[in-house]
C-alpha positions as CSV (number, residue, x, y, z in Angstrom):
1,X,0.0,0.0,0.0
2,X,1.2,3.4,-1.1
3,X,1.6,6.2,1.7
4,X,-1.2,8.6,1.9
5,X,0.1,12.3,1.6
6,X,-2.5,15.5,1.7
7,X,-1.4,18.5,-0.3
8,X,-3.5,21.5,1.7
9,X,-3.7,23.6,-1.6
10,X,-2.8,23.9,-5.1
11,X,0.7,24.1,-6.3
12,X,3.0,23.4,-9.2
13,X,2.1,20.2,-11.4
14,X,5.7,19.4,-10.6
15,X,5.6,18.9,-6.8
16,X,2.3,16.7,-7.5
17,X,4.3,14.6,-10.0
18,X,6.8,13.7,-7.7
19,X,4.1,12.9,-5.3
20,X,1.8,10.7,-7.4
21,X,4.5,8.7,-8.6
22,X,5.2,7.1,-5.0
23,X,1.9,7.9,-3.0
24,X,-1.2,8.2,-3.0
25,X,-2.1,12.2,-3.0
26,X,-4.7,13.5,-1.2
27,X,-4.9,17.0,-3.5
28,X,-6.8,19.8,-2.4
29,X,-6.8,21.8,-5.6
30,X,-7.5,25.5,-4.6
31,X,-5.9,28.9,-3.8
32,X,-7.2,29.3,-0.8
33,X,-5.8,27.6,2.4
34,X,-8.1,25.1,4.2
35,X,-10.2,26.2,7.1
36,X,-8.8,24.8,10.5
37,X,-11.8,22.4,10.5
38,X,-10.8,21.1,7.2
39,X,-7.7,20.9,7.7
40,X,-7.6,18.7,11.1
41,X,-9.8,16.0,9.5
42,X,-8.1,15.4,6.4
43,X,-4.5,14.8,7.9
44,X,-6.3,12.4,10.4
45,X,-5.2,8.6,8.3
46,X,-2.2,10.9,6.2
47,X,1.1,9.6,6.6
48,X,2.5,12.7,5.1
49,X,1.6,16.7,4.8
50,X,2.2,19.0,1.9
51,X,1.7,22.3,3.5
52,X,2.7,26.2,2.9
53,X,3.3,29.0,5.7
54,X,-0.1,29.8,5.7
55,X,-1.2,26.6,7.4
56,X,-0.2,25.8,11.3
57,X,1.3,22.6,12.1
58,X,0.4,22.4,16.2
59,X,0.4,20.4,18.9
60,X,-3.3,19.9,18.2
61,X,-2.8,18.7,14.6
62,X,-0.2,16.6,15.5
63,X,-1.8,14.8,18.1
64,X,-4.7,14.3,15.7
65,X,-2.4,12.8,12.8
66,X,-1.8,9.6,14.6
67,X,0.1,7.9,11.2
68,X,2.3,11.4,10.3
69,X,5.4,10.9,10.0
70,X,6.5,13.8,7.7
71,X,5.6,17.0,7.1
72,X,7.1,19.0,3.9
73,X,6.4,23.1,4.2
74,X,6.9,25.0,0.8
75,X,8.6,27.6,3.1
76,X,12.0,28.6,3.9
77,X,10.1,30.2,7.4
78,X,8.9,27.8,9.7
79,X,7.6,30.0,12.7
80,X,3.7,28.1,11.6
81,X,5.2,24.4,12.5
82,X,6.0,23.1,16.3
83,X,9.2,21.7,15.5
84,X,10.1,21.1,18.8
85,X,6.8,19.4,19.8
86,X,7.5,17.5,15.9
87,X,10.6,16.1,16.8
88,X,9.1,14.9,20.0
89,X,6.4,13.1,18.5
90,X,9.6,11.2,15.8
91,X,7.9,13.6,13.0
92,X,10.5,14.7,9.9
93,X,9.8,18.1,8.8
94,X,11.4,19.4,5.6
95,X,11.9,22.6,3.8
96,X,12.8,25.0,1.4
97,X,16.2,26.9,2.3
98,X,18.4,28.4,-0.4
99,X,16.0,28.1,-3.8
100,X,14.1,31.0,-3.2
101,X,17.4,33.1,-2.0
102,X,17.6,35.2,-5.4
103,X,14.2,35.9,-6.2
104,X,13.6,37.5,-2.7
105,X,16.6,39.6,-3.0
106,X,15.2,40.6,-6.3
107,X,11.9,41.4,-5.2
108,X,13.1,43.5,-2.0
109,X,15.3,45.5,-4.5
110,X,12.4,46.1,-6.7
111,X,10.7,47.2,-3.7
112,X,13.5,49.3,-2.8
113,X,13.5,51.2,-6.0
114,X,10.0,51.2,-6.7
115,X,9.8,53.4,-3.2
116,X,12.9,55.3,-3.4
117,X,11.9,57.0,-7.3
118,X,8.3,56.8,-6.5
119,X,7.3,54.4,-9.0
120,X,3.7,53.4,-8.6
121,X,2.8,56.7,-7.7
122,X,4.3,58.4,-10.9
123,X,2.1,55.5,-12.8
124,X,-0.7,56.1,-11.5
125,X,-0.3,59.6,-12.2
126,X,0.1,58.8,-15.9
127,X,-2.9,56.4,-15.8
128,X,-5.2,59.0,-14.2
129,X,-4.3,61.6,-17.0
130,X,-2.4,64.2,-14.1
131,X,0.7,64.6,-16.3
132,X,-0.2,67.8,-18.3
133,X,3.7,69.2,-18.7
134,X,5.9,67.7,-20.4
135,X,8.9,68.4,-17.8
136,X,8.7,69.5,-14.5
137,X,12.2,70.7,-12.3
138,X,10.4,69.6,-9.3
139,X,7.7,66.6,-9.8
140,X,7.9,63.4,-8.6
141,X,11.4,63.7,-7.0
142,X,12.4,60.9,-5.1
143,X,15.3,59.4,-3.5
144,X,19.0,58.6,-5.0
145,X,19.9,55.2,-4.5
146,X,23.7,55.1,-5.6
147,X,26.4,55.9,-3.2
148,X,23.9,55.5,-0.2
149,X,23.9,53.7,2.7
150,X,21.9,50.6,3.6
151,X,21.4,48.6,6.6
152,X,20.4,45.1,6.2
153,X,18.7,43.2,9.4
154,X,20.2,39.8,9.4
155,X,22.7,38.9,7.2
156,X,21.6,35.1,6.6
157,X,21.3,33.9,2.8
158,X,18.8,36.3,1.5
159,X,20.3,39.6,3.2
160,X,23.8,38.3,2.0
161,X,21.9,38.0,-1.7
162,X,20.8,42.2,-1.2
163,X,24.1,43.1,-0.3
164,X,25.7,41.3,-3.7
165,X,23.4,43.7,-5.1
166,X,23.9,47.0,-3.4
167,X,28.0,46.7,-4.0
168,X,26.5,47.4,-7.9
169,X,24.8,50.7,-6.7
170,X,28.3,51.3,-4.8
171,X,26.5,51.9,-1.4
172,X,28.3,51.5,2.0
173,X,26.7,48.6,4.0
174,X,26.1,48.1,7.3
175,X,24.3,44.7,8.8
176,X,23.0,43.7,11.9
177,X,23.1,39.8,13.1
178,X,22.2,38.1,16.1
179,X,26.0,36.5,15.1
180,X,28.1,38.6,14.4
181,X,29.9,37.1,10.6
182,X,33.6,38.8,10.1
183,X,33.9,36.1,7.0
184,X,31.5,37.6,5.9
185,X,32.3,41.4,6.5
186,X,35.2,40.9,4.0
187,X,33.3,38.9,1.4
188,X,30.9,41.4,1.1
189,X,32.6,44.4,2.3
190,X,30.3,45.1,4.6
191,X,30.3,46.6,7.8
192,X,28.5,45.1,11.2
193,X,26.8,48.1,13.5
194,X,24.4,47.5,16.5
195,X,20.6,47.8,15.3
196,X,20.5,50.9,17.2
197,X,23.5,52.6,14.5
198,X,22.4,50.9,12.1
199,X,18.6,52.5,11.7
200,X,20.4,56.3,12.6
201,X,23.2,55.9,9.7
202,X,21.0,53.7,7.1
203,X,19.5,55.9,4.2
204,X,17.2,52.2,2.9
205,X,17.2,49.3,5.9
206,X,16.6,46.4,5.0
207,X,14.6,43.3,6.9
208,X,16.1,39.5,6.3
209,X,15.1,37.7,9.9
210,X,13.2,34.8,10.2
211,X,10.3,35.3,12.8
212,X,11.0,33.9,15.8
213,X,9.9,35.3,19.7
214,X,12.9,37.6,20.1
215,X,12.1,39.4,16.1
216,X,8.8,40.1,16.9
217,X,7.8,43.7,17.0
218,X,12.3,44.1,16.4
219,X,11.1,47.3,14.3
220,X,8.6,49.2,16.8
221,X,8.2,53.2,17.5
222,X,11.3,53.7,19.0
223,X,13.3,52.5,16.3
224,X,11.6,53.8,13.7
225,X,11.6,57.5,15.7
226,X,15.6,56.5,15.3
227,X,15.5,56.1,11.6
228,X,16.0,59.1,9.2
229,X,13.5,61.0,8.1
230,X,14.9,60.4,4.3
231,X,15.1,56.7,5.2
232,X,13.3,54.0,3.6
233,X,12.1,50.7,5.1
234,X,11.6,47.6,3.1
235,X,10.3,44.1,4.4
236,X,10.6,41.1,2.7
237,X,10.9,38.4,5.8
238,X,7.8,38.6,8.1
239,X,4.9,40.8,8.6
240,X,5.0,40.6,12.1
241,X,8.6,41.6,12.5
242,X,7.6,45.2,12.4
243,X,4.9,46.9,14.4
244,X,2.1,48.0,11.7
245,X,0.5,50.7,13.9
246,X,3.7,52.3,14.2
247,X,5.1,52.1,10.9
248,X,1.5,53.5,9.7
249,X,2.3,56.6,12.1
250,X,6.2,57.0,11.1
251,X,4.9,57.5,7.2
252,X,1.8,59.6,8.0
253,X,4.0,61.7,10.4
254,X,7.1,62.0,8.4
255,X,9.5,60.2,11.0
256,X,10.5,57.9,7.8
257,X,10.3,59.0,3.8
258,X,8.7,55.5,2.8
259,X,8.2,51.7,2.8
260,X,7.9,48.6,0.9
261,X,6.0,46.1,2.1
262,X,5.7,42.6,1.0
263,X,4.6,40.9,4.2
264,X,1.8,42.3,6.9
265,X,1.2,41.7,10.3
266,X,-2.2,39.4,9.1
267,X,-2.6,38.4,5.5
268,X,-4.3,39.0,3.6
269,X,-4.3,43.0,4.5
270,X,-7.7,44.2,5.1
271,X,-7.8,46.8,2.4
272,X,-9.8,49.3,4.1
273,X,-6.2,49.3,6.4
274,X,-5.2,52.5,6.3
275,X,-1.6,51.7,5.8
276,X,-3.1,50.9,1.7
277,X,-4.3,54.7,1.8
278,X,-0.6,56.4,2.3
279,X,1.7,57.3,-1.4
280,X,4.8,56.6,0.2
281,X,4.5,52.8,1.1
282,X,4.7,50.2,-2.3
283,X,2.9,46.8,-1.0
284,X,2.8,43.6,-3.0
285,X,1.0,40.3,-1.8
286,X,4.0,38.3,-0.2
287,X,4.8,37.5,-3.5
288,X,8.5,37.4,-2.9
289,X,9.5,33.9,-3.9
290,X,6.8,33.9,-7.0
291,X,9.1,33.5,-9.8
292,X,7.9,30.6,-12.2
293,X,11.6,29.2,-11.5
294,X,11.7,29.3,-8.1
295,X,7.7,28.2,-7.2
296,X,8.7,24.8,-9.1
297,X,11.8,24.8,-7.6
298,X,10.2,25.0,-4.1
299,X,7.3,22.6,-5.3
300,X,10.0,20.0,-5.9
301,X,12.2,20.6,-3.1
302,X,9.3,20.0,-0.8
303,X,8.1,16.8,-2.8
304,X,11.5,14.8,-2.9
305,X,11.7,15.8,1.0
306,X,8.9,14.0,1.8
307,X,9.9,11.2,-0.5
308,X,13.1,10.6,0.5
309,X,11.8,10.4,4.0
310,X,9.1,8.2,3.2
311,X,12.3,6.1,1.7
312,X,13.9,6.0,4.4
313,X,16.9,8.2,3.4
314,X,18.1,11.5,4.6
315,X,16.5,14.4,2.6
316,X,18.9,17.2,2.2
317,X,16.7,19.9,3.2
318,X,15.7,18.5,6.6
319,X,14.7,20.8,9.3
320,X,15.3,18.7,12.3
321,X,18.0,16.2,12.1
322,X,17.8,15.0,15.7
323,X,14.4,13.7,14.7
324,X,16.3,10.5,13.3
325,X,17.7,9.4,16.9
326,X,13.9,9.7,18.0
327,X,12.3,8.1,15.2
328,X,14.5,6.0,12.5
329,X,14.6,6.2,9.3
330,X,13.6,2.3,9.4
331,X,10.7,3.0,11.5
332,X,9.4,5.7,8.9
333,X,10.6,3.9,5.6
334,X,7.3,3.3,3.2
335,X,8.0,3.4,0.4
């Protein structure tokens, strides 16, 4: 008998190929992620979940899954799963690290930019028919980018990715890090600072922390009263990392210049949030890692994890590794 995997929602034909050549898929084909409800029955007889961030893996749903023995997240975050309470329970849990790295760093630099020179504004203001001169000295000026000065919050793949791509705008860079990376520092040139130095010196700052109990609220009123009032803010790693009521305030009141926002503190946004009614913030639908390329990258990634488990081998991009003195690989081996 083939093991039984649930796929929560749709995702690249790829990832189901994979899956439907060893197992017998369980495929919830829509956008939307299933209600809690939902969700806890179906993963009642599964031996494996397909799951994105947007579904949690808990002590409750685990206790309920009395045959899981692997759970694959089309994430690189993982703040949705209990790991620890996984392990304990001899559950392998599998990831996405390092295929999404590029497009991130892409999309927080076209945030960047799109902020910095005012770029959805200005096209709106085509589209509406408000440009009636040709050339103005003074419309739509925005912010230089080259020769500036950015901070980057966490220098772990993805921030290391943005700074590759700041050396081409010649910026100085500073970086904060819960470890502080000196290998690193002259790879990149880069320069560490304390958080605190790093918001006052940082013309763009940008976040790259997973969210974890210590990150949340890391960007709150006080250090965004720190930041210039030139500075730009752009988050590309978790909503929650930065405290929405007082980043709505710093761009209402001026304390910062702007923001580009890929991630929220809920999601979807409500969109009568009045964050959506300010010109100086750029928002886009956490679509960070949504590159054709990269989506069937993670689609497979996450497949072959949960098939190589389900082998019985060791899956490269394993979350929990200590899981194996807990539960075998003999013990979970199906397939």
């Amino acid at each position: 008998m083939k093991p039984k995997v649930y796929v929560t929602r749709r995702i690249p034909e790829i990832g189901l190929k994979i899956l439907r050549e060893h197992c017998e898929v369980v495929y919830r084909d829509e956008l939307p992620p299933p209600a809690r409800d939902e969700l806890l029955k179906a993963v009642e007889d599964v031996n494996a979940v397909y799951c994105t961030l947007n579904e949690t893996i808990d002590k409750e749903l685990i206790d309920r899954a009395k045959s899981l023995k692997v759970v694959g997240t089309m994430s690189v975050g993982v703040d949705h799963i209990d790991v620890e309470y996984a392990t304990k329970k001899g559950i392998y849990i599998v990831y996405t690290p390092g295929v999404l790295t590029e497009t991130v760093a892409d999309h927080t630099w076209a945030l960047l930019l799109a902020v910095a020179r005012r770029i959805v504004e200005a096209d709106s203001y085509v589209r509406k028919g408000e440009w009636k001169i040709p050339f103005a000295p003074t419309m739509m000026l925005g912010h230089d980018v080259y020769g500036k000065v950015l901070g980057i919050i966490g220098l772990g793949r993805i921030g290391q990715a943005v700074a590759r791509r700041a050396k081409g705008f010649n910026m100085r860079i500073l970086y904060y890090d819960v470890v502080r990376r000196e290998a690193l520092e002259k790879e990149l040139g880069v320069e560490y600072a304390p958080l605190e130095r790093l918001l006052m010196e940082s013309d763009y700052v940008s976040i790259h922390v997973p969210l974890t109990p210590e990150t949340r609220g890391l960007i709150g009123e006080k250090e965004l009263r720190l930041m210039k009032r030139t500075a730009i803010l752009v988050n590309t790693s978790r909503g929650p990392v930065v405290d929405q009521k007082a980043l709505f305030r710093a761009l209402k009141e001026g304390w910062i210049a702007g923001a580009g926002l890929d991630v929220f503190e809920k999601e979807p946004i409500d969109p009568n949030d009045p964050l959506l009614r300010l010109e100086n913030v750029v928002v886009t639908p956490h679509i960070g890692s949504a590159s054709h390329d990269t989506r069937n990258k993670m689609a497979e990634l996450t497949a072959m994890g949960i098939v190589k488990v389900l082998k019985g081998e060791v899956p490269e991009n394993l979350l929990n590794p200590e899981v194996i003195n807990v539960r075998p690989l003999s013990m979970v081996k199906m397939i």
